[in-house]
C-alpha positions as CSV (number, residue, x, y, z in Angstrom):
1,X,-0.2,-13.4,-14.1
2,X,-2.4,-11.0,-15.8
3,X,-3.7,-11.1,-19.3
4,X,-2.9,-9.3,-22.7
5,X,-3.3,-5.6,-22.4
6,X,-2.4,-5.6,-19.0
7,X,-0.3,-5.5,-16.1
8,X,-0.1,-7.1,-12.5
9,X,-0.6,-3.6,-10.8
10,X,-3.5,-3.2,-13.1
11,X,-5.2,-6.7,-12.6
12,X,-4.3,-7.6,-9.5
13,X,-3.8,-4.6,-7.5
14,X,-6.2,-2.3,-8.2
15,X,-8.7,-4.7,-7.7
16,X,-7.2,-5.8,-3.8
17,X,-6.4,-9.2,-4.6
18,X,-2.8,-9.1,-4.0
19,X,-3.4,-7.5,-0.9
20,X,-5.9,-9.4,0.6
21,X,-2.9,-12.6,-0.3
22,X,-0.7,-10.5,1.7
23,X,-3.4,-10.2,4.4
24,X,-3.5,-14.1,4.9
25,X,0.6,-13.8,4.8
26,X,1.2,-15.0,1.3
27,X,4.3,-13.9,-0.4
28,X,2.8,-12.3,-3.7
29,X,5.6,-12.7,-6.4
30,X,4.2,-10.3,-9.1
31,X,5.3,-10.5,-12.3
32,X,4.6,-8.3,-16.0
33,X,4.4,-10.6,-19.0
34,X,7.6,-9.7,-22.0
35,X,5.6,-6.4,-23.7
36,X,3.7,-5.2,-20.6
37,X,3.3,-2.9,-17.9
38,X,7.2,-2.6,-16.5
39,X,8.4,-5.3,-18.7
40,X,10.3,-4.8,-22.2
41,X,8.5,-4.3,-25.1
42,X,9.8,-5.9,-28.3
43,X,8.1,-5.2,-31.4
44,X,9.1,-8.1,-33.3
45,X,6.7,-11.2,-32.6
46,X,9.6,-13.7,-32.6
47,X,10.5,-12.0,-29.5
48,X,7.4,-13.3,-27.5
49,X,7.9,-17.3,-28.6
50,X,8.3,-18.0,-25.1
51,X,6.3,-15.7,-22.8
52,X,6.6,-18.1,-19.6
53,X,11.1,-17.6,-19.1
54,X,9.9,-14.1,-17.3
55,X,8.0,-16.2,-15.1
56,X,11.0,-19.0,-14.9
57,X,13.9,-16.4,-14.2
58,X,11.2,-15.5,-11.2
59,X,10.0,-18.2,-9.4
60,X,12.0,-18.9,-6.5
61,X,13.2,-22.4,-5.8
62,X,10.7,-25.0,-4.1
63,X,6.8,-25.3,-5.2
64,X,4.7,-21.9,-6.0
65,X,1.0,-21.2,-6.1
66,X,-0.1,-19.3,-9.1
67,X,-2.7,-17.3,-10.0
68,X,-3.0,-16.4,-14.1
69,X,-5.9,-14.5,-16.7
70,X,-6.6,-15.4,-19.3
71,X,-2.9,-14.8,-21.1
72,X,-1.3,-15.4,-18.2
73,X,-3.2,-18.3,-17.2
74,X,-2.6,-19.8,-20.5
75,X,1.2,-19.0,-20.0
76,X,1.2,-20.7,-16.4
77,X,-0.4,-23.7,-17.9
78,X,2.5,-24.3,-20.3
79,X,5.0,-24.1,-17.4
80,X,2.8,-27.0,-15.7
81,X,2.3,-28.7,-18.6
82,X,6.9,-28.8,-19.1
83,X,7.3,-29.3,-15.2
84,X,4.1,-29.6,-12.9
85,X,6.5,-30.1,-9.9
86,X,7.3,-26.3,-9.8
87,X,3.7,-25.8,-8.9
88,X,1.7,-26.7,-5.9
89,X,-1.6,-25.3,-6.8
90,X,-2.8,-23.4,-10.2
91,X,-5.7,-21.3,-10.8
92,X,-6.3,-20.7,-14.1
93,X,-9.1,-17.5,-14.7
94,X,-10.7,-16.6,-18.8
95,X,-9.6,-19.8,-20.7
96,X,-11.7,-23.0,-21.5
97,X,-12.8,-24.4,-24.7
98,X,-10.5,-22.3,-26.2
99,X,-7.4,-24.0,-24.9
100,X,-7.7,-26.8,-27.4
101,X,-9.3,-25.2,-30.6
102,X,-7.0,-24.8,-33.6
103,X,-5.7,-21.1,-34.0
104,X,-8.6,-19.6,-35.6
105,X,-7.0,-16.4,-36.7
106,X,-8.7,-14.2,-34.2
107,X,-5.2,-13.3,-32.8
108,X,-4.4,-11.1,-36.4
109,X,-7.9,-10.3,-36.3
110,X,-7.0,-8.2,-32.7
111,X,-3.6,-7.6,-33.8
112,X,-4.9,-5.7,-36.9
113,X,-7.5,-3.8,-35.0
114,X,-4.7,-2.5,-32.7
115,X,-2.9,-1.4,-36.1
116,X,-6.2,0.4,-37.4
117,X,-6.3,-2.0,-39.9
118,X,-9.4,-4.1,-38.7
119,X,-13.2,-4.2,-40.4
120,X,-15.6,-1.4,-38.2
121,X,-18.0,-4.9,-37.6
122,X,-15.5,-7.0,-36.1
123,X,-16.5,-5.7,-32.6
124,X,-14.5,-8.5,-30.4
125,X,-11.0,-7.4,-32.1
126,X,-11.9,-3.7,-31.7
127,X,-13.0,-4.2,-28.1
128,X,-8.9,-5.8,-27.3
129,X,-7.7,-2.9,-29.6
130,X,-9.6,-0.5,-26.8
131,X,-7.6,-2.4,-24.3
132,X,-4.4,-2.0,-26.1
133,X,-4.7,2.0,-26.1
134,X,-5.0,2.4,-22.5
135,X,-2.0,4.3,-21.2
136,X,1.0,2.8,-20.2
137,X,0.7,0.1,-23.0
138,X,2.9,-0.2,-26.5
139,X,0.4,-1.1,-28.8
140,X,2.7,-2.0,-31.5
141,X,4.3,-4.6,-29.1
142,X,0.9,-5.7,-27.8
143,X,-0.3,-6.5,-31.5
144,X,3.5,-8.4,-31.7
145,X,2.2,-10.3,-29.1
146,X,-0.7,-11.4,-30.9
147,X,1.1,-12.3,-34.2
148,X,3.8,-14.4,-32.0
149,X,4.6,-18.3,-32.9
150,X,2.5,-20.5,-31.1
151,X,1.6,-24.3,-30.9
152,X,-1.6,-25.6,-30.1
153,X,-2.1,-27.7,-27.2
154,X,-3.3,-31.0,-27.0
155,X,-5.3,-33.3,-24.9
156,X,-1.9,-35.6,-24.5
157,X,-0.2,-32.1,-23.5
158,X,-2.7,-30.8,-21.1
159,X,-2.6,-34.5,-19.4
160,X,1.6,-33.8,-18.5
161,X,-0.3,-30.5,-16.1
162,X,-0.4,-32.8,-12.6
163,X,-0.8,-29.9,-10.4
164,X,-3.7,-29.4,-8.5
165,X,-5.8,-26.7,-10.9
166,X,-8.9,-24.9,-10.8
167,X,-10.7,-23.9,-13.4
168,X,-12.3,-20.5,-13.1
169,X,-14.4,-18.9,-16.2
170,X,-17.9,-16.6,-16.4
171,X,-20.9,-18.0,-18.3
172,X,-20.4,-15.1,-20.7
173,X,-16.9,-15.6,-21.5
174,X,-15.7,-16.0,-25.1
175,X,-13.4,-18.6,-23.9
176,X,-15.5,-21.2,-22.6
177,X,-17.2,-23.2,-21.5
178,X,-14.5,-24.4,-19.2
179,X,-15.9,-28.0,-19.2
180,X,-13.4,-29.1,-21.6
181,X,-10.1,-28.1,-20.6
182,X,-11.1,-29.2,-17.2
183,X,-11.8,-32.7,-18.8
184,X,-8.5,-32.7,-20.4
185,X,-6.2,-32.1,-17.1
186,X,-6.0,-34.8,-14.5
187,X,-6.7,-32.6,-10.9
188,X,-9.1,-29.5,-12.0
189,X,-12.0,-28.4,-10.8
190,X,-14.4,-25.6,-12.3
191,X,-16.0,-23.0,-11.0
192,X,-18.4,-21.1,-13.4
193,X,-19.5,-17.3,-12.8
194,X,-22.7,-16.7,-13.5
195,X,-23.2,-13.6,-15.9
196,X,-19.8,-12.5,-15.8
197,X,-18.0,-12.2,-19.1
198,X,-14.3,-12.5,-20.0
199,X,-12.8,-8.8,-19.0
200,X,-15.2,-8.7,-15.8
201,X,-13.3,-12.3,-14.2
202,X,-10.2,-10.4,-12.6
203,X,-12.7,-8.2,-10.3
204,X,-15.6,-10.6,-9.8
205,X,-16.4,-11.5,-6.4
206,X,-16.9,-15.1,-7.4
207,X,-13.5,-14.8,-8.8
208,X,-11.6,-13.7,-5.7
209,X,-13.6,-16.3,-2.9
210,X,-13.2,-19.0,-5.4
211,X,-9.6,-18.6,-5.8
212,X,-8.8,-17.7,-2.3
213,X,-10.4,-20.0,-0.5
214,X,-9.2,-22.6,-3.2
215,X,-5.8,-21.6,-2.3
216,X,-6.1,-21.8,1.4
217,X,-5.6,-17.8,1.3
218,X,-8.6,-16.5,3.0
219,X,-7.7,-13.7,5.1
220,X,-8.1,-14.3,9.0
């Protein structure tokens, strides 16, 4: 699962790494979150409530290994967290500390940004709004998808997420450290990347070794 902004042929495609699963004969199930890349694109942020039934109509039956950035990650770990038994591994790529902060506004903060409407020094939310002008995206459904209902999780949630689940995030990632959401969920591991930031993860090195050997994928 890719992140906000963009697309599984963009993250995980042009980058090899769903090639190099099919190279150690992994089935790669890939799928574009509601709003991106092939996907409908609602512009009303009610519409995005529940990002992960995409995924759920998708999944075929028996125990999956899944691979998710940052939005996507943070969608795959709510599947785990309402039925961990669909999952056999997770890796989880761009989310951390953030996981169980309070909403802190920064999603209208990007959501204005993509609607021209943000301050010229709130750099972080006009970096996204970059992202959300790159062809092929809607940006009006991108910024619904920032203003859609969400509930925090919690500690008590994030303990329900069984699966085995590793933990991958760069030192210079927004989201992080990842030290506490892999404190919070009973089987994770981390795996820090040193000076990469948040948009670099996808196509780090570390990234791909990490996650393939961590999924038994390495390619013969």
């Amino acid at each position: 699962m890719h992140g906000w902004g963009g697309s599984f042929e963009s993250t995980w495609q042009r980058n090899g790494f769903s090639e190099l699963l099919r190279d150690a004969g992994r089935e790669v199930i890939g799928i574009d979150l509601l709003g991106h890349g092939s996907a409908p694109k609602p512009h009303d942020p009610e519409a995005y409530a529940d990002l992960g039934s995409r995924i759920r109509d998708a999944l075929p039956a028996g125990q999956v290994d899944a691979v998710g950035f940052s939005l996507g990650a943070l969608t795959l770990l709510r599947l785990a967290i309402d039925d961990p038994s669909r999952f056999r591994k997770l890796v989880l790529a761009g989310v951390g500390r953030n996981v169980l902060e309070p909403d802190d506004g920064s999603g209208a903060r990007i959501a204005d940004a993509v609607e021209g409407k943000a301050s010229d020094s709130d750099t972080p939310a006009l970096v996204f709004s970059q992202y959300a002008h790159q062809p092929g995206n809607d940006p009006i459904a991108l910024a619904a998808v920032m203003r859609r209902p969400r509930d925090p999780l919690t500690a008590t949630d994030l303990a329900r997420a069984t699966c085995t689940t590793l933990v991958v995030i760069g030192d210079n990632d927004f989201a992080g450290p990842g030290d506490p959401l892999v404190a919070a969920l009973p089987h994770a591991t981390l795996k820090v990347l040193r000076n990469v930031d948040h948009f670099a993860t996808p196509e780090s090195f570390g990234f791909i070794d990490a996650a393939l050997e961590f999924l038994d994928a390495v390619p013969a």
